[in-house]
C-alpha positions as CSV (number, residue, x, y, z in Angstrom):
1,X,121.4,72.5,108.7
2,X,118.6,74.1,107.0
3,X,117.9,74.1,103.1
4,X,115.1,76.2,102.0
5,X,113.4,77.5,99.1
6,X,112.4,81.5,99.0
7,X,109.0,81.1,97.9
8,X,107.2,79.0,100.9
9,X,106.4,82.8,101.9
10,X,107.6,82.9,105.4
11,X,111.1,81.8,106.7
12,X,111.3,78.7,108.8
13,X,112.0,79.4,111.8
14,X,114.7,77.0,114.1
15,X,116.4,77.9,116.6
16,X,118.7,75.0,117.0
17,X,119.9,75.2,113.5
18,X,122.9,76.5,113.2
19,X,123.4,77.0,109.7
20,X,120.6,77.7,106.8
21,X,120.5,78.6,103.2
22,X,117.7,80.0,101.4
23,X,117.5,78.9,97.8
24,X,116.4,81.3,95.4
25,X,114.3,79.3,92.4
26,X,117.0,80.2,90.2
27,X,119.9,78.7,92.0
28,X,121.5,75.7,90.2
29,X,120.3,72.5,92.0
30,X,124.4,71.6,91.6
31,X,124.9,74.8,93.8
32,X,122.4,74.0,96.4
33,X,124.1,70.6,96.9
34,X,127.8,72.2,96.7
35,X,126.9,74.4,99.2
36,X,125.8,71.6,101.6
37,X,129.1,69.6,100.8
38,X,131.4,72.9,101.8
39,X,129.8,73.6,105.1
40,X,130.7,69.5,105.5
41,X,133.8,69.8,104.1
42,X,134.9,73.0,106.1
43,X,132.6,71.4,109.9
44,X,132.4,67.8,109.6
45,X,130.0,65.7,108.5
46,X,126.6,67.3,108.7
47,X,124.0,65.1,111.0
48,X,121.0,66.2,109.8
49,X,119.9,68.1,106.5
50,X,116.3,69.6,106.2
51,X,115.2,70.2,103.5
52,X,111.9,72.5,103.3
53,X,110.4,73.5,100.0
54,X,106.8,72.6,97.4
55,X,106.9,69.6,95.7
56,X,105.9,69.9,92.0
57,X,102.3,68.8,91.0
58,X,100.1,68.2,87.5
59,X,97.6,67.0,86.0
60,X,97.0,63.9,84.2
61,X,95.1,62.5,81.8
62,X,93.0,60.1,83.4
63,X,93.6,61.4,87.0
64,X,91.2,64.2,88.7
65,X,92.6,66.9,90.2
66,X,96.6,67.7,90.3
67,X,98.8,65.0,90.8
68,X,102.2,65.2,92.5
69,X,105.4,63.2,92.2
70,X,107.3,65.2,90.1
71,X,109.9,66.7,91.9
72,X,110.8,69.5,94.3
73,X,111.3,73.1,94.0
74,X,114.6,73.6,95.3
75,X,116.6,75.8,93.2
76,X,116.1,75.1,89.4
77,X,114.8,71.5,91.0
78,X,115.5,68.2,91.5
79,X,113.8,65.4,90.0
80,X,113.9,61.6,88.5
81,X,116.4,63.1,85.6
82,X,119.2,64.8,88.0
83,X,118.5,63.1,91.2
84,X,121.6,61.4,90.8
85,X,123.6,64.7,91.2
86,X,122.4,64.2,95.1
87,X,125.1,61.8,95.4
88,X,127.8,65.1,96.3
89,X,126.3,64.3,99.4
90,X,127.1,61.0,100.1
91,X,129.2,60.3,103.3
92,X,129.3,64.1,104.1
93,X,125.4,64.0,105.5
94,X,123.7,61.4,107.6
95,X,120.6,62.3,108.0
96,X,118.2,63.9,105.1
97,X,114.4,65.5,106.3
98,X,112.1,66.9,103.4
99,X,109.1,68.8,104.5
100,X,107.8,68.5,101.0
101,X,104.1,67.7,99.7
102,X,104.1,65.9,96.7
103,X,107.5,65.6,96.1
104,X,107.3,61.8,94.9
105,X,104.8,58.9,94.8
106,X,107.7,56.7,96.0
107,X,110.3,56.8,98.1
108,X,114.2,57.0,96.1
109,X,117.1,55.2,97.2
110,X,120.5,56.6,96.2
């Protein structure tokens, strides 16, 4: 299954995926993450979910340049504050692939 956002500019392309949703920026992150538990709900548990989309970036004070680690643009995005709504997806995905940059400085672990 593919999840991706609308404004990466050009559709990803899979042929072996068999189902794909493209996430406008103002869909709910809730609805992005419903979505994925129907299609498990109504074809099994999903094997693997990726997840393609831009990572959010800023600056800081003391750091050149723009740092990321704030998120990902999926939707109305997901980040440190409602991560934990990711847990829909518990036992209903078993694999999760983000083709993000930036998305986080550290790995999360639900």
């Amino acid at each position: 299954m593919l999840v991706h956002c609308t404004t990466l500019g050009a559709t990803p392309h899979m042929s072996n995926i068999h189902n794909s949703f493209a996430v406008q920026p103002t869909h709910p992150i809730e609805h992005v993450w419903d979505w994925v538990a129907t299609c498990s709900d109504r074809n099994g548990r999903i094997k693997n979910l990726l997840i393609a989309c831009h990572g959010g970036y800023t600056e800081l004070d003391n750091v050149p340049g723009l740092s990321g680690g704030f998120g990902i643009h999926l939707g109305t995005g997901l980040h440190k504050k409602n991560v934990h709504l990711t847990r829909k997806l518990l036992g209903k995905v078993s694999n999760i692939y983000m083709i993000v940059c930036g998305g986080s400085k550290q790995f999360l672990t639900l």
